[in-house]
N, C-alpha and C positions, 0 to 999 in steps of 0.2 A: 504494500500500500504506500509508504515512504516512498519508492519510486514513483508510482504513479502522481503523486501529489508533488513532485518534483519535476515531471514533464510536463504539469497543469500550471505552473509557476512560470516553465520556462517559457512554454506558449503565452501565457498571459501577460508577462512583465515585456515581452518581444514586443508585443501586439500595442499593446499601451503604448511601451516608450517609443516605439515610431512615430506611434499617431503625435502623441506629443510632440516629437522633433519637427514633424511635417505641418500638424495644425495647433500651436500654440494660439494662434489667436480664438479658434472653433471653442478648445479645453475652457480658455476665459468667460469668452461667453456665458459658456454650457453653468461655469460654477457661478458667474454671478445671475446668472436667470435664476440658480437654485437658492444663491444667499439670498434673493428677492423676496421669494418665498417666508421668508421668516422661520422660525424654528419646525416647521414644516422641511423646510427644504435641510436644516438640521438632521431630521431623521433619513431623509432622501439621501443624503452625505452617506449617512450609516449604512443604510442598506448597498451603498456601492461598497463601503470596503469591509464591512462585516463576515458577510458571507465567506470569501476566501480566507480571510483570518481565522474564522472557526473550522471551518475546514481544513485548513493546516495545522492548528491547533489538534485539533483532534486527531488527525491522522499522521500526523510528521513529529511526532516527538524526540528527535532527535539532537543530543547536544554535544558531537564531537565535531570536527573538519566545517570542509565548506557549507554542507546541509544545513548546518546549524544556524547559520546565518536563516535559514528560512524560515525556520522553527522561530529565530527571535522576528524576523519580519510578521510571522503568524499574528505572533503575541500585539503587536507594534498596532498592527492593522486590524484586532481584537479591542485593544483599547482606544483604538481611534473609534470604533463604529459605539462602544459602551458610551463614551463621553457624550457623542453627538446624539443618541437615546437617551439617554439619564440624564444629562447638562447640555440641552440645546443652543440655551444662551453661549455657551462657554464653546460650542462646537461651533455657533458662527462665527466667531472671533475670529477662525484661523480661514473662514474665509474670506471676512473682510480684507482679509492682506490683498486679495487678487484682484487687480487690475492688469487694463489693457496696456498700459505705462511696464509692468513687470512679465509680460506675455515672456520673455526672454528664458523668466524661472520654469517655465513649462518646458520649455529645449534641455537645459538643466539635468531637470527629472528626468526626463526622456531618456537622455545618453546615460544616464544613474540607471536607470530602469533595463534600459539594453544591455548595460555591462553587467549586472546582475543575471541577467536573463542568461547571458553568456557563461559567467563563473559557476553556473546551476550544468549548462548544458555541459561545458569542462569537468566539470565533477562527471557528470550521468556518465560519461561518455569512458569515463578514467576509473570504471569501477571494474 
């Protein structure tokens, strides 16, 4: 199962961090339509990074070598979805930060997100 949840990472963080490198200004959008929302759009937050975090969580328990890093990203992206369900206020704080002025931090992520994706598919590949 740890494999598998390790190819669903690799697909997922690829897939993301391109779109991010290619459409930063789309991603801005996308999150300030959701901060508009109000604490509504708080939970909408959650519900995008919740689900993979529990899912890695649960299924990726793993705390040695590169894996591990996924297992804590699980966790990371588990309390990222808790906060913005339980402390909505507190969850659009962090998207107030995004504007069209900072679209750049989404390129950022992106190449984070790809290289990530990459040191997952390096591990898979090196087992």
């Amino acid at each position: 199962m740890e494999v598998a949840i390790e190819k669903l990472a690799v697909i997922s963080f690829l897939l993301i961090g391109v779109s991010h490198i290619f459409q930063p200004k789309v991603w801005v959008s996308f999150f300030i339509g959701i901060r508009e929302k109000g604490e509504v759009g708080a939970f909408i937050n959650a519900f995008i990074h919740f689900p993979l975090g529990a899912l890695i969580v649960a299924f990726h328990n793993v705390w040695h070598g590169i894996p591990m890093i996924l297992t804590l990203m699980g966790y990371g992206l588990l309390l990222k979805g808790f906060i913005n369900f339980v402390f909505p206020k507190l969850g659009l704080k962090t998207l107030e930060q995004v504007s069209h002025e900072k679209s750049w931090e989404f390129v950022v992520a992106g190449f984070f997100s790809v290289g990530v994706a990459l040191l997952f598919l390096y591990s898979l590949l090196n087992r």
